[in-house]
C-alpha positions in Angstrom: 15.5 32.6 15.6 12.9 33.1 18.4 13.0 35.7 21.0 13.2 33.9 23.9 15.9 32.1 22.4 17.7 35.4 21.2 17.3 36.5 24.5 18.4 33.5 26.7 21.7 33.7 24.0 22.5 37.4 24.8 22.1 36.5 28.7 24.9 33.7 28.3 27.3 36.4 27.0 26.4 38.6 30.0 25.6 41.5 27.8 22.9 42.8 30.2 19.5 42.5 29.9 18.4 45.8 28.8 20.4 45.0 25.5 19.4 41.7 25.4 15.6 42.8 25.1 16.5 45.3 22.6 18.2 43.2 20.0 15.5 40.9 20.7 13.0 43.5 19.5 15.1 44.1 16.7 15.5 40.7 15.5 11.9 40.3 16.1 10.7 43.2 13.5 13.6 42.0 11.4 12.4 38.7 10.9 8.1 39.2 11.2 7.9 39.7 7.2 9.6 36.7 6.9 7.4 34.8 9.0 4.4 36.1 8.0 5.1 34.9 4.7 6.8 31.7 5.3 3.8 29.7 4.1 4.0 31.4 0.8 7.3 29.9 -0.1 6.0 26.6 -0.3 3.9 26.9 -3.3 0.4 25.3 -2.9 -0.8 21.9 -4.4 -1.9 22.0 -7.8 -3.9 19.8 -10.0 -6.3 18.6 -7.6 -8.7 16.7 -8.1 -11.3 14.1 -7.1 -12.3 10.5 -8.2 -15.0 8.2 -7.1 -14.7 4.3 -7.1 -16.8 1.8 -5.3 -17.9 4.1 -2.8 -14.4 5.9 -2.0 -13.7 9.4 -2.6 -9.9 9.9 -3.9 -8.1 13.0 -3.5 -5.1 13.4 -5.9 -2.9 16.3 -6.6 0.5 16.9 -8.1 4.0 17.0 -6.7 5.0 20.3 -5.1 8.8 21.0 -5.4 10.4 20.7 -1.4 7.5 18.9 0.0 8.0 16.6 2.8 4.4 15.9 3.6 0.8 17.0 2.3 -2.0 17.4 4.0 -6.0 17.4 3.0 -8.7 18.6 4.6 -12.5 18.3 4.4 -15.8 20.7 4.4 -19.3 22.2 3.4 -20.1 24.6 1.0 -20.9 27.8 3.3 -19.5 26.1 6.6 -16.5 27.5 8.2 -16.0 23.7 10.0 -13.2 21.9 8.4 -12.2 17.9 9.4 -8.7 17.5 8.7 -6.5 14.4 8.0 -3.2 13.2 8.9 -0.4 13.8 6.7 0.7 11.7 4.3 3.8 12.0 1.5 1.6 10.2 -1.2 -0.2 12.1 -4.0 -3.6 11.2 -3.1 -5.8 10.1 -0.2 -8.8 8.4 0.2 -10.5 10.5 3.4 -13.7 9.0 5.0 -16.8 10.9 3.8 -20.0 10.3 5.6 -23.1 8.8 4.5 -23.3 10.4 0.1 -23.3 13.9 1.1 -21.6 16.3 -1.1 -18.6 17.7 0.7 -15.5 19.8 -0.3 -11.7 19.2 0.1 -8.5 21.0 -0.3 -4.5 20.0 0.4 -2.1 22.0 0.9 1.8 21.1 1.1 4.0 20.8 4.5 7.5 20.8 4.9 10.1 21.9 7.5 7.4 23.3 10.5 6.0 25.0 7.2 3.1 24.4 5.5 1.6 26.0 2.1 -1.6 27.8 1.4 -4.6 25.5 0.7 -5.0 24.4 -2.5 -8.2 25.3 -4.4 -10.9 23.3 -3.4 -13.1 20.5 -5.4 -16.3 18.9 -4.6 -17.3 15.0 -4.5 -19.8 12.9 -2.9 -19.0 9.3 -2.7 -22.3 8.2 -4.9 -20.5 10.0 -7.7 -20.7 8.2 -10.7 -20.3 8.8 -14.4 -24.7 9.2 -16.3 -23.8 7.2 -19.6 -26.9 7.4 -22.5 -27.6 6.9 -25.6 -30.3 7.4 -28.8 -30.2 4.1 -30.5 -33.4 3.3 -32.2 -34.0 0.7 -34.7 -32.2 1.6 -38.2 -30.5 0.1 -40.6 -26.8 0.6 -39.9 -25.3 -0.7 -36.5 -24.8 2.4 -34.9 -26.0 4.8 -32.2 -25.1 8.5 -30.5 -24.1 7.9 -26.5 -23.4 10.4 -24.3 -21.2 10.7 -20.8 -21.2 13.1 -18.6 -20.5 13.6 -14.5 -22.4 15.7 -12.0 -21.8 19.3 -12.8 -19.1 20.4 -10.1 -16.5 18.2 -11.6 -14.0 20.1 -13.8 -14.6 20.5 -17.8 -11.5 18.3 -18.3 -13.2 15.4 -16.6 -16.5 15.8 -18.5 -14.2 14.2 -21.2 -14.2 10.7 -21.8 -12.3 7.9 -24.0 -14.9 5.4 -25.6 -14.5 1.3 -25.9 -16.5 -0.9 -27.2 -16.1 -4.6 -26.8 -12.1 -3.4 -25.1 -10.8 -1.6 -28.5 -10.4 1.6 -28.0 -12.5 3.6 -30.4 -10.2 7.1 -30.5 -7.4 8.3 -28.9 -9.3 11.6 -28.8 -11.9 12.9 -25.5 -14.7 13.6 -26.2 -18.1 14.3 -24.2 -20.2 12.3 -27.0 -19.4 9.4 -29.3 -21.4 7.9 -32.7 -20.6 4.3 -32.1 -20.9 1.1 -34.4 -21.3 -2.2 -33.2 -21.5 -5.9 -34.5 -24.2 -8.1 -34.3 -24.9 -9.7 -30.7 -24.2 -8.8 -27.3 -21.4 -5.8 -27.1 -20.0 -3.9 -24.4 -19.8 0.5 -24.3 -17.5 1.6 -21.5 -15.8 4.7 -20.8 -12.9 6.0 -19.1 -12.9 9.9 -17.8 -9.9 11.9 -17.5 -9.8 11.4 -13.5 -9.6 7.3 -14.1 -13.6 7.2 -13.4 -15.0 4.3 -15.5 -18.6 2.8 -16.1 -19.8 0.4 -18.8 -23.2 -0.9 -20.5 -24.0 -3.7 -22.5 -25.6 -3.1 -25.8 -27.4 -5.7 -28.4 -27.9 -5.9 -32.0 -29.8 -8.2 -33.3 -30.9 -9.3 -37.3 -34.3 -9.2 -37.5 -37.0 -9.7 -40.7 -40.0 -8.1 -41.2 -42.3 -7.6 -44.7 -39.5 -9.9 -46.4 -36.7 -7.5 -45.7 -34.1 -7.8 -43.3 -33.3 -4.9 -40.7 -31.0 -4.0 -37.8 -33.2 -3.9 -34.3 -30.7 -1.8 -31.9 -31.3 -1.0 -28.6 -30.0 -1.8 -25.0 -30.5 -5.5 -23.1 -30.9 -3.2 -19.9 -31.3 0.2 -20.3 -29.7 1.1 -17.0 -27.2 -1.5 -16.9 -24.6 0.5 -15.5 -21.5 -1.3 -13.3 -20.3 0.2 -10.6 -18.0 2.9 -11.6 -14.3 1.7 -12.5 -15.2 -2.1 -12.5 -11.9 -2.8 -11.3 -11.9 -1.2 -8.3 -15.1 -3.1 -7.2 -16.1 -3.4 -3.5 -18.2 -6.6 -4.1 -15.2 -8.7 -5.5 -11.8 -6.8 -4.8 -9.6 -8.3 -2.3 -9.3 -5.3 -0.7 -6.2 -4.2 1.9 -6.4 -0.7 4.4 -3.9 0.4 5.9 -3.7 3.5 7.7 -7.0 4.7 5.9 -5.5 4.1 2.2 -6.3 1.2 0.4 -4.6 -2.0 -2.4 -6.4 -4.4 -3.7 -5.3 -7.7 -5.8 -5.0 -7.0 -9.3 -4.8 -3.1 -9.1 -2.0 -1.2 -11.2 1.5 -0.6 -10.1 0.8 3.2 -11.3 -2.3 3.4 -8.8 -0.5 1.7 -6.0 2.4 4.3 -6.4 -0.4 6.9 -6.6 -1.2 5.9 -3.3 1.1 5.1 -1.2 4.1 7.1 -3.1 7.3 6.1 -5.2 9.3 5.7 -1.8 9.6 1.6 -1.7 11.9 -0.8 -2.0 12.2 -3.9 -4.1 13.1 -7.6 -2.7 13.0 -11.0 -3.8 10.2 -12.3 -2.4 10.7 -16.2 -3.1 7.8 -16.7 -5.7 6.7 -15.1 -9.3 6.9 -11.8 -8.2 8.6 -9.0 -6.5 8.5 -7.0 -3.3 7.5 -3.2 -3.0 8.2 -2.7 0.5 6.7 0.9 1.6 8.0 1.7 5.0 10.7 -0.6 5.5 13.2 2.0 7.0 10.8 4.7 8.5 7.2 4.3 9.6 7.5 0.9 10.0 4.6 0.9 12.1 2.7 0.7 8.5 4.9 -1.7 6.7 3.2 -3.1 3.3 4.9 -5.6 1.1 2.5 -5.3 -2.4 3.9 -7.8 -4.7 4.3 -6.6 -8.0 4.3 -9.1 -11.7 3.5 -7.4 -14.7 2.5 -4.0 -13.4 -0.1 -5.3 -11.5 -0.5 -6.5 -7.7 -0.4 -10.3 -7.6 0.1 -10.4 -3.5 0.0 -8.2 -0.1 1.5 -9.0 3.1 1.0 -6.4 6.0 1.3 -6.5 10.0 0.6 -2.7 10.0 -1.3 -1.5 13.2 -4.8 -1.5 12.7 -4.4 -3.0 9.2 -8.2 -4.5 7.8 -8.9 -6.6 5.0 -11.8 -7.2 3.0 -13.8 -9.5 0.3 -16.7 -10.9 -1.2 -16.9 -13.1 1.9 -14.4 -12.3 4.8 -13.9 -9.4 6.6 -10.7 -9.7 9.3 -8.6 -7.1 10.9 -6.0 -6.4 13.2 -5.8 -9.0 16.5 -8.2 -11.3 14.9 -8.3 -14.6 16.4 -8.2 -17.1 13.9 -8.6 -20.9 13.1 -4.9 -21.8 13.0 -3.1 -25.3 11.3 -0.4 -26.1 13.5 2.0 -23.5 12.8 -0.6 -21.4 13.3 -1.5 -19.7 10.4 -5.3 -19.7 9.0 -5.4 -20.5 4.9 -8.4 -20.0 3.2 -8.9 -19.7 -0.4 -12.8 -19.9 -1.0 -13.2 -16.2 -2.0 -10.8 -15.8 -4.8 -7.7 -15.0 -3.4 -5.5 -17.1 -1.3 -5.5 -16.1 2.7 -2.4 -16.9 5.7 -3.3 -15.0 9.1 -0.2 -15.3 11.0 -1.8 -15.5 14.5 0.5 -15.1 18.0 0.3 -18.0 20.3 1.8 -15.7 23.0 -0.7 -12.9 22.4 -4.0 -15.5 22.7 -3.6 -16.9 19.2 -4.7 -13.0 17.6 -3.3 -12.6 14.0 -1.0 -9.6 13.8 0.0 -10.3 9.9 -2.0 -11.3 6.8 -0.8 -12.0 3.4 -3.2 -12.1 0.3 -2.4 -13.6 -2.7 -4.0 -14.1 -6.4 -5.5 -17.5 -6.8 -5.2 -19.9 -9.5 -7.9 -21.9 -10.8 -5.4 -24.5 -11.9 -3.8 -25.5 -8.3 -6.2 -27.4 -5.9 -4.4 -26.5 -3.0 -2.7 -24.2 -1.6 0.1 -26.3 -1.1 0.5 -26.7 -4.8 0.1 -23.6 -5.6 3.0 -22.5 -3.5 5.4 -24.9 -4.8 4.4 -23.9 -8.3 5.1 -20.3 -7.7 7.8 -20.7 -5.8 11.2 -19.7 -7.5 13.9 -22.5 -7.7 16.5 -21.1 -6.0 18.7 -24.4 -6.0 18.6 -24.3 -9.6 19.2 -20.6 -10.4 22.9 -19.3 -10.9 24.8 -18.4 -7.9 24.8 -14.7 -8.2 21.1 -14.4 -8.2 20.7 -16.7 -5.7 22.9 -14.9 -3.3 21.0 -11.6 -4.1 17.8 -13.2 -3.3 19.1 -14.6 0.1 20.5 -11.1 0.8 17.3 -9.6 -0.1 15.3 -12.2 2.4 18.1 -10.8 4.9 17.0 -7.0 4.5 13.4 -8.2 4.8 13.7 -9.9 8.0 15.0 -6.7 9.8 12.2 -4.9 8.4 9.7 -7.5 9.6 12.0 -7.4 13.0 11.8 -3.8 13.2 7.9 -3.7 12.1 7.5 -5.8 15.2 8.7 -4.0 17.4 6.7 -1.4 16.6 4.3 -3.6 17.4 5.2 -4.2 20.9 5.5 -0.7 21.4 2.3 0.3 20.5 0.9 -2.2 22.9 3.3 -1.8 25.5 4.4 -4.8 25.7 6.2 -6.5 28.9 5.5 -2.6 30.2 8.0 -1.6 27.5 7.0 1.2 24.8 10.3 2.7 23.6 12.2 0.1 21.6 15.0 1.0 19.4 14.3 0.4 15.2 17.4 -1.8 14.4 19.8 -0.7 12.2 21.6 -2.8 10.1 25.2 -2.9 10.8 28.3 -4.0 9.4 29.7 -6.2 11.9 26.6 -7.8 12.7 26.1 -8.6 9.0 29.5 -10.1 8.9 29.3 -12.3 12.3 26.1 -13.5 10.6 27.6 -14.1 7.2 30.5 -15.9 8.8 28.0 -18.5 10.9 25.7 -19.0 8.6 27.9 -20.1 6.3 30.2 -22.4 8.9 26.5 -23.7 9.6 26.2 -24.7 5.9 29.5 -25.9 5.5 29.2 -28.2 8.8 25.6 -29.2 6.6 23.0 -30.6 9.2 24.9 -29.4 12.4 23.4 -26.7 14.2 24.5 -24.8 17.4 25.1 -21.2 18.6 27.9 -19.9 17.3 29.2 -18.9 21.2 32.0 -16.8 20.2 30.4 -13.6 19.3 29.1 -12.4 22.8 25.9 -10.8 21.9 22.2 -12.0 21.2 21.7 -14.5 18.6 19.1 -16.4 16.6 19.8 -19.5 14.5 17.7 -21.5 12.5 17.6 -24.5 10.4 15.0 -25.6 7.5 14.8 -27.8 5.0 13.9 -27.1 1.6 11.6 -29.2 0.8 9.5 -28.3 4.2 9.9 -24.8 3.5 8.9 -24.2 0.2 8.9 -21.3 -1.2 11.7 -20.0 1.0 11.1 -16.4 2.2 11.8 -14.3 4.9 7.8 -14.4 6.0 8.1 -17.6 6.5 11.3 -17.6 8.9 9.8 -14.7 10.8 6.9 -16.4 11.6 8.7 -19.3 12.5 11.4 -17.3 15.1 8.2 -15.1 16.4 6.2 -18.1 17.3 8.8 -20.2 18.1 8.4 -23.5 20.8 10.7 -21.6 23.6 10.6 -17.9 23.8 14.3 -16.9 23.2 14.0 -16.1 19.6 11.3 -13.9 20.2 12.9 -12.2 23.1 15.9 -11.2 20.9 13.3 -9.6 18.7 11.1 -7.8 21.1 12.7 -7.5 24.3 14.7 -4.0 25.0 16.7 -5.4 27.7 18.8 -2.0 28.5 17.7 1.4 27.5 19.9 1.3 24.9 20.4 -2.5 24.0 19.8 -3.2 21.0 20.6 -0.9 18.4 22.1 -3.0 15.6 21.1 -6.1 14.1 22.6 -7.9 11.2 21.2 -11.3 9.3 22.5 -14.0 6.7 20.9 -16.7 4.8 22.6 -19.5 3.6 21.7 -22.9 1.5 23.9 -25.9 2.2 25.1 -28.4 -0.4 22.0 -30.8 1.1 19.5 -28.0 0.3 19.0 -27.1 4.2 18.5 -23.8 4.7 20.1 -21.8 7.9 19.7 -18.1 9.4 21.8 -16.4 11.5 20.6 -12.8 13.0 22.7 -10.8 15.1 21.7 -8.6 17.9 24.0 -6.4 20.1 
């Protein structure tokens, strides 16, 4: 308890003020020790360390028990000036380092008004990258000595490397240096250090004769053909998501998403092959990512985070683009790998507040096609795991109804910056439920319910037109819909305290029609 607050207690009870600046004293020297000390009850981040891919500096340490948040910081060697980041509750972060200088960086641990002592620091530039060599010459076996090794500040443990050749794995076993054999022809060396830093060479072997004997020439096709450092996180041909300075790419692991952007997500259906990791769907929602996940790797992304960017080989787009919309006005492209919909606001000038990446297959000519393909047959599946999905659209649309408004808020729009994040509710979920499904029954009639006496939005679909079904898809449609009442239910804070609740329900009819209800009040 603070003094002035001690003191303004002990002045309520009318026990004088002389007292009440004694006890205050008191319970000031009391409670100093504890005070002082309070940071060191929050133990400081350990296992730190730094990793280095296409040009990004990663920062990752391990979980500290009672952390809410963590917290890194950036430096010189021998300066007393530190740069330091926003929080975050992931264990790692990727900070902006300037031009390839070498630069230190500590984290320390935050929770309750508390924070920890910093963390030991380490040292990276972002033109780290792992020296790989070797001493082949020509013999007679197919074989050479290679070395690996990273620039000197990086811990011994990293200095340790497993060795591949042609993708086998040679031995479980790290080890700084490694004899390697190889086949005849073209073969590829790579490594892997301890931190997840990667490079690779190619390597040829070739049967040559000379005096009427046969021997092995062995040597490298490029002596300094080095990739850039973890091939798969590379800036030239990743299709790259940033949001809120972190970044997820198409193809990248489900371990070094969570590495990222933390273990706090939920999963939904999300109407294709794969499934929804929603990250900030109840808190934060101002930086709402959907990554979708098949087969532990990232097959899609779908964000409408403020200030989100994305990147390619050949696009570069960010937050209020203005686009080249079909229209519904949403901008496809698909002529850099990956498969592109900008979902641009026709009452905000057409600027794309949403974008949703997803992995391209050679096989489909279209987009089109490849969206039916993917798209999950819910007509066909069994009814309980259709009704799961449609519940699991219904959660997604609050979230995307809630991101929004966070949205709005952030640009203050119609002069209004303090929107309620809906929760859902109950009652609203029922009323929804109870339409929806009176809306399926009726099967192609479609009208407010008008009993319910609070803010409603219905919508009808058919299957066939809206295919694959998914809650981006509805949103889109009710936030750029022809007459501005469903987006008024979802942005508009008409009272100071109105809305607070929301509730939603999807329902298929016997037809295959497809109607949402969402409640507001």
């Amino acid at each position: 308890m603070g003094k002035g607050r001690t003191m303004e207690l002990l002045r309520n009870k009318r026990t004088g003020k002389a007292l009440a600046i004694a006890l205050a004293l008191i319970l000031l020297m009391a409670y100093t020790p504890m005070c002082a000390s309070a940071s060191s009850s929050l133990s400081e981040p350990e296992g730190v360390y730094a990793s280095v891919a296409a040009s990004r500096v990663s920062i990752h340490w391990t979980k500290v028990p009672g952390a809410k948040y963590y917290q890194v910081r950036m430096g010189r060697d021998g300066s007393s000036k530190w740069k330091v980041f926003p929080k975050t509750r992931a264990l790692s972060y990727k900070p902006t380092v300037p031009n390839n200088d070498l630069r230190l960086f500590q984290v320390r641990a935050y929770a309750g008004g508390r924070y920890s002592d910093w963390s030991e620091a380490v040292f990276a530039s972002k033109a780290d990258k792992i020296t790989l060599t070797g001493d082949s010459e020509m013999t007679d076996t197919l074989g050479g000595f290679y070395q690996a090794s990273l620039p000197d500040y990086y811990d011994n443990g990293d200095q340790e490397f497993r060795w591949y050749i042609n993708g086998q794995l040679i031995s479980d076993a790290y080890s700084k240096n490694k004899a390697c054999s190889f086949p005849t022809g073209t073969n590829t060396l790579e490594v892997y250090a301890r931190n997840g830093m990667h490079a690779k060479m190619t390597v040829k072997c070739e049967i040559k004769m000379s005096g009427g004997k046969f021997f092995t020439e062995f040597g490298y096709a490029c002596s300094n053909d080095y990739l850039i450092n973890n091939s798969k996180y590379d800036a030239a041909v990743r299709k790259q998501l940033t949001i809120g300075g972190q970044d997820v790419y198409i193809g990248e692991p489900e371990a070094d998403v969570e590495a990222t952007f933390g273990s706090n997500y939920v999963t939904k259906a999300s109407g294709t092959d794969y499934v929804w990791h929603i990250y900030n769907a109840e808190s934060n929602q101002g930086q709402m990512l959907f990554a979708g996940i098949k087969a532990g790797k990232v097959q899609a992304l779908y964000t409408n985070a403020i200030g989100w960017a994305y990147k390619d080989s050949i696009y570069s787009f960010s937050d209020g683009y203005e686009g080249y919309y079909d229209g519904y006005m949403t901008d496809k492209r698909n002529d850099s790998g990956a498969y592109i919909t900008m979902y641009g606001d026709k009452y905000n000038s057409g600027r794309v507040y949403g974008i949703k990446i997803e992995k391209t297959a050679d096989r489909y000519l279209t987009y089109q096609d490849y969206s039916k393909a993917k798209g999950v047959d819910l007509i066909g599946m069994p009814t309980a795991e259709q009704q799961a999905a449609l519940e699991d659209f219904a959660d997604e649309e609050i979230y995307l109804v809630n991101s929004m408004r966070v949205r709005a808020n952030n640009v203050n729009y119609v002069n209004v910056s303090n929107r309620n994040m809906l929760v859902k509710d109950a009652v609203n979920m029922g009323y929804a439920e109870e339409w929806a499904g009176i809306l399926a029954e009726r099967n192609g009639y479609i009208s407010h319910s008008g009993g319910y006496n609070r803010g409603e939005n219905v919508a009808y679909n058919s299957y066939a037109i809206m295919d694959p079904i998914s809650a981006l898809n509805q949103f889109y449609e009710e936030i750029s819909s022809e007459t501005t009442g469903h987006r008024n239910n979802i942005l508009l804070q008409l009272q100071a305290n109105y809305p607070t609740k929301m509730g939603c329900s999807f329902k298929i009819s016997a037809s295959n029609n497809i109607y949402v209800v969402e409640e507001f009040n």
